[in-house]
C-alpha positions in Angstrom: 0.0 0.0 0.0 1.2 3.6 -0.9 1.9 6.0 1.9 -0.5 9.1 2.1 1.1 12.5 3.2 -1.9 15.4 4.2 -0.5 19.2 4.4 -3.7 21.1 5.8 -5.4 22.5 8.7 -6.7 21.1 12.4 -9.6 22.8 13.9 -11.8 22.1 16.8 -15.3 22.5 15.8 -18.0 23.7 17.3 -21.1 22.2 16.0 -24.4 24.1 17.1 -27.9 22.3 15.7 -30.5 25.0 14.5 -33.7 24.5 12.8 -32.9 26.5 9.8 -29.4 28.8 9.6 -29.6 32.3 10.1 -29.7 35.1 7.3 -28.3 38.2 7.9 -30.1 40.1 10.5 -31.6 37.0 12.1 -31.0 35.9 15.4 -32.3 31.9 16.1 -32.1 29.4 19.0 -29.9 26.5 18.8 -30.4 22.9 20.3 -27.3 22.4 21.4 -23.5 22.7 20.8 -20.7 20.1 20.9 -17.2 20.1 20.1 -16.1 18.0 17.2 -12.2 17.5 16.2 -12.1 19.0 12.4 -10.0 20.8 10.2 -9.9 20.3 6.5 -6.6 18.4 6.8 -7.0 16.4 10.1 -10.5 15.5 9.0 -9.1 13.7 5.2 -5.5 12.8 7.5 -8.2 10.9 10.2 -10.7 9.6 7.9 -7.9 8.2 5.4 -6.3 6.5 8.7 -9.3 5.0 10.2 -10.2 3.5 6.8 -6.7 1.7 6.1 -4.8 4.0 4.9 -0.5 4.3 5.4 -1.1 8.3 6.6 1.3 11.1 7.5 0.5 14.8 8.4 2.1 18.3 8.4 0.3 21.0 9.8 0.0 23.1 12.8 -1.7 23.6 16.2 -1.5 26.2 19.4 -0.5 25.4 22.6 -3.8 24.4 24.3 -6.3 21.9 25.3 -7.7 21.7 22.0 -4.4 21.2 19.9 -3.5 18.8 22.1 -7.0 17.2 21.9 -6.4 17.0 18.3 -3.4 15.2 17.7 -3.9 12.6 20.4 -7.4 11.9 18.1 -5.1 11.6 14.8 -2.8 9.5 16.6 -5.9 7.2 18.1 -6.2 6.1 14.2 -2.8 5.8 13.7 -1.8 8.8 11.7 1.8 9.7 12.6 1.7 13.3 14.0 5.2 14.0 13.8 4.9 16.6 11.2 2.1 18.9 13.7 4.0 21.9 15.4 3.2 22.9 18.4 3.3 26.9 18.3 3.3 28.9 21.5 1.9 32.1 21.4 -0.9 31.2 18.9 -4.4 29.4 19.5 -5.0 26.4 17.5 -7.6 26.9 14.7 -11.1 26.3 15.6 -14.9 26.7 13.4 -17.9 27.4 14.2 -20.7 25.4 12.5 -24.3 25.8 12.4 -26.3 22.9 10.7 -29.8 22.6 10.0 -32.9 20.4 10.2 -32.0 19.4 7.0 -28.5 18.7 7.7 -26.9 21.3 5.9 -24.7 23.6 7.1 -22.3 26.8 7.0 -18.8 27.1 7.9 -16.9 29.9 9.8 -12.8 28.9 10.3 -10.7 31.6 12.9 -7.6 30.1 11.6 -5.2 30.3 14.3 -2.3 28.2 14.1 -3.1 27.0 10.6 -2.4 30.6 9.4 1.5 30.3 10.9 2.1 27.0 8.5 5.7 28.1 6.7 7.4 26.6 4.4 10.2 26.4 6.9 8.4 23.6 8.8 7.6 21.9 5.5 11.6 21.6 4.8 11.8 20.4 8.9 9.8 17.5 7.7 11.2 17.0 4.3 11.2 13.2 5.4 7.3 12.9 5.2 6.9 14.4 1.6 10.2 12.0 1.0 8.5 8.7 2.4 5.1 9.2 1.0 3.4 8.7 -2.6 0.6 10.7 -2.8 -0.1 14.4 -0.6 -3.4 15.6 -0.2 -3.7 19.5 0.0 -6.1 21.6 0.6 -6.8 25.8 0.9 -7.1 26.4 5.1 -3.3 27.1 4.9 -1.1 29.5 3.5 -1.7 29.9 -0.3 2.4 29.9 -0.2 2.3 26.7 1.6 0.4 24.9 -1.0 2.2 25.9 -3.6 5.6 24.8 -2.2 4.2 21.8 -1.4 3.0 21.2 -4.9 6.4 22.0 -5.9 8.2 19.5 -4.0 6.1 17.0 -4.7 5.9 16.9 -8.4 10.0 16.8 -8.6 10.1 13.8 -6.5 7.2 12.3 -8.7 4.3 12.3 -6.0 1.4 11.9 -6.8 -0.9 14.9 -5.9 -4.6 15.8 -4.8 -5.9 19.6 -4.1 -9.3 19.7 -2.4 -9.9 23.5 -3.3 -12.0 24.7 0.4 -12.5 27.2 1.3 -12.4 28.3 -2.7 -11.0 31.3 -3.5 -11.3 33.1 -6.5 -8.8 34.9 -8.7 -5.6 32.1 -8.4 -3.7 32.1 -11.2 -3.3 29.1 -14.1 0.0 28.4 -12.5 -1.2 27.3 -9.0 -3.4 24.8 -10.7 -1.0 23.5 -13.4 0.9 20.1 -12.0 -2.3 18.9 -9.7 -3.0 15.2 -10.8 -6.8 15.5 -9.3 -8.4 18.5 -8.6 -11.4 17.9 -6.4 -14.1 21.2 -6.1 -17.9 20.9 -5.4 -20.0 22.9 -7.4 -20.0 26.2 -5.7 -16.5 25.8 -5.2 -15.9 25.7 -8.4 -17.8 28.2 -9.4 -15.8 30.6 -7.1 -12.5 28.9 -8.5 -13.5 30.3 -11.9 -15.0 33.5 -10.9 -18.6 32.8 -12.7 -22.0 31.2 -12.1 -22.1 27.9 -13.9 -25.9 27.6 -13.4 -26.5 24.0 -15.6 -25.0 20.7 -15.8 -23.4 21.8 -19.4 -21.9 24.6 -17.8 -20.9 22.8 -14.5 -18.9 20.7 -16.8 -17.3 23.1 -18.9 -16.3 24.8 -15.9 -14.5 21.8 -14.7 -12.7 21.3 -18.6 -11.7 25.3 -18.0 -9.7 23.8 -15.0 -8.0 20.9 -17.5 -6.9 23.6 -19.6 -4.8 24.7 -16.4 -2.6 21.8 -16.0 -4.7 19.7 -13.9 -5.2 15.9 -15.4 -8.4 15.1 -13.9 -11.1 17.4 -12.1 -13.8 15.4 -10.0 -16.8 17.4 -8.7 -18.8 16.4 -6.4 -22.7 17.5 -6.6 -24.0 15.8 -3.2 -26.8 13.8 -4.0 -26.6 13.8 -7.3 -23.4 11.7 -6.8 -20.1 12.9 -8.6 -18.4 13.5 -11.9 -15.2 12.9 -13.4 -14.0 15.4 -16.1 -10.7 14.3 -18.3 -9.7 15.1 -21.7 -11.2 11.6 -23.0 -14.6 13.1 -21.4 -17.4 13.3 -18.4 -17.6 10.0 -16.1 -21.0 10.0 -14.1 -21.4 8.3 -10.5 -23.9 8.3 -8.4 -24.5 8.6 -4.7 -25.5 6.5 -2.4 -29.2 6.6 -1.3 -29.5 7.9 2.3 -31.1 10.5 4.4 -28.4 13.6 5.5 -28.3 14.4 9.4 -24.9 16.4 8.8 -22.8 17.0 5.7 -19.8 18.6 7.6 -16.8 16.7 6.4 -18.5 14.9 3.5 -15.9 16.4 0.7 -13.5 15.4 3.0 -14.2 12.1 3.5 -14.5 11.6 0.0 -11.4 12.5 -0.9 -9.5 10.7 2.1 -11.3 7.4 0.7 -10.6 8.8 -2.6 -6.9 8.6 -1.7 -7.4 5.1 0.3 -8.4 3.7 -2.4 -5.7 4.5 -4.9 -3.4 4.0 -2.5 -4.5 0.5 -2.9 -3.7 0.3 -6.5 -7.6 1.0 -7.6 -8.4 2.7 -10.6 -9.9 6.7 -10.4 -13.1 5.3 -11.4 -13.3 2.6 -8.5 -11.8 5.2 -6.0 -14.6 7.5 -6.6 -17.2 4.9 -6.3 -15.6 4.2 -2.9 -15.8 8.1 -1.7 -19.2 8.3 -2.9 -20.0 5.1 -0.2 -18.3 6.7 2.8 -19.4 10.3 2.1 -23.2 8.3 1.8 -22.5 7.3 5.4 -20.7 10.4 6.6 -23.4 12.6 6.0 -25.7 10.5 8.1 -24.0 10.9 11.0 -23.3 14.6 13.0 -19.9 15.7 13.4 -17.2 15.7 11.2 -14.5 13.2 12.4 -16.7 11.5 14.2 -18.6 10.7 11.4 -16.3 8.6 9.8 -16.9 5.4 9.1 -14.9 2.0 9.6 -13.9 -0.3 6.3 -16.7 -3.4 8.0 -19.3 -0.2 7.3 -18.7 0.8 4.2 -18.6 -3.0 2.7 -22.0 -3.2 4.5 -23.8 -0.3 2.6 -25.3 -1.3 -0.4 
């Protein structure tokens, strides 16, 4: 099995249950509130781990209860936290989510330590992006970061995966070019291109737009309406699991940690994505974000 290296964020969450979220101006009652360890990184570093995955991590944390909370629940799966900082001085990241009867949700990070990620630490761990095979990135760090990362990966012939959250508009071609999978959602990638892409047709040639960047493939994923896989050689359609959604926090991410599982395995894109659809169909019936994930026993039991 191939070694999986995650550069990203830890957060502690704070999940509060509404009946519907609040617009502008609103003021509502919640349920309740729990804290959840989270974190775009930590959630794909812990999911990847807990479903079989070889997994590393690089990333950062403050000083506290909560960063110390977090890496003892990486290493609880066996993800080797050797890469996470400690910074003094600094909080560690934390979010603060709402989600509604319908299970849907919105997101505010206050990024803490994640904001203090430097390439420096990247070179103190230079051993982690030497030992791995794939590195899963993602957008709560440094825009610097990434793109060093990206860098040193692609010379030593990693393979490597950008989920693009939090999306932000206006990168250039060149941040993109040398990304082996791409993985927005559909407003995310609307925001990656700056446009609304308000039908399937569009949707897709949105995702092409990001091809002609450097990337070789570009899967969005459109919730219940499954996922698609754009390439050159065309579209790829794949459909979600059947299920009612409690929580979506830390779908994406769960699909692209089993995503990266599942190659690491030797499977094919097409059987990797059929995998991430399955544990995304289970994540999203479950609150939380990590602990939402899902064992191997439970995915090979949904049908």
């Amino acid at each position: 099995m191939k070694k999986i290296l995650v550069v990203g964020s830890l957060n502690m969450d704070s999940v509060i249950r509404v009946h519907n979220i609040p617009v502008p101006g609103e003021t509502v009652l919640a349920q309740g509130i729990r804290q959840v360890p989270g974190g775009k990184g930590a959630n794909q570093a812990y999911a990847a781990a807990k479903l079989g995955g070889q997994v590393a991590m690089i990333g950062a944390v403050g000083d506290d209860a909560f960063g110390r909370q977090l890496k003892d629940n990486l290493a609880a799966v066996g993800v080797d936290i050797s890469g996470i900082e400690t910074l003094t001085g600094c909080p560690t990241g934390n979010a603060v989510i709402p989600v509604d009867d319908r299970g849907e949700n919105a997101i505010v990070v206050v990024p803490g330590a994640n904001a203090q990620l430097t390439t420096e630490m990247i070179d103190r761990h230079i051993r982690l992006v030497d030992e791995c095979d794939m590195i899963l990135l993602q957008l709560e760090i440094p825009l610097e970061v990434v793109a060093y990362v990206k860098q040193l990966g692609k010379a030593r012939g990693k393979q490597m995966i950008l989920d693009p959250a939090p999306a932000k508009a206006g990168l250039p071609d060149d941040f993109f070019a040398g990304f082996d999978i791409v993985k927005p959602n559909e407003t995310e990638l609307q925001t990656l291109l700056g446009k609304a892409l308000p039908t399937p047709q569009a949707l897709q040639e949105g995702a092409r737009a990001l091809l002609q960047k450097g990337v070789r493939a570009v899967i969005v994923t459109l919730g219940e309406m499954g996922a698609w896989m754009v390439t050159n050689a065309g579209v790829q359609t794949f459909p979600a699991c059947k299920v009612t959604a409690v929580d979506t926090t830390a779908a994406g991410d769960s699909f692209t940690a089993a995503f990266a599982v599942a190659r690491s395995r030797g499977e094919s894109d097409a059987d990797a994505i059929a995998f991430g659809n399955r544990v995304s169909g289970i994540v999203v019936t479950r609150p939380g974000a990590q602990t939402s994930v899902p064992t191997m026993e439970e995915v090979a039991g949904l049908r």
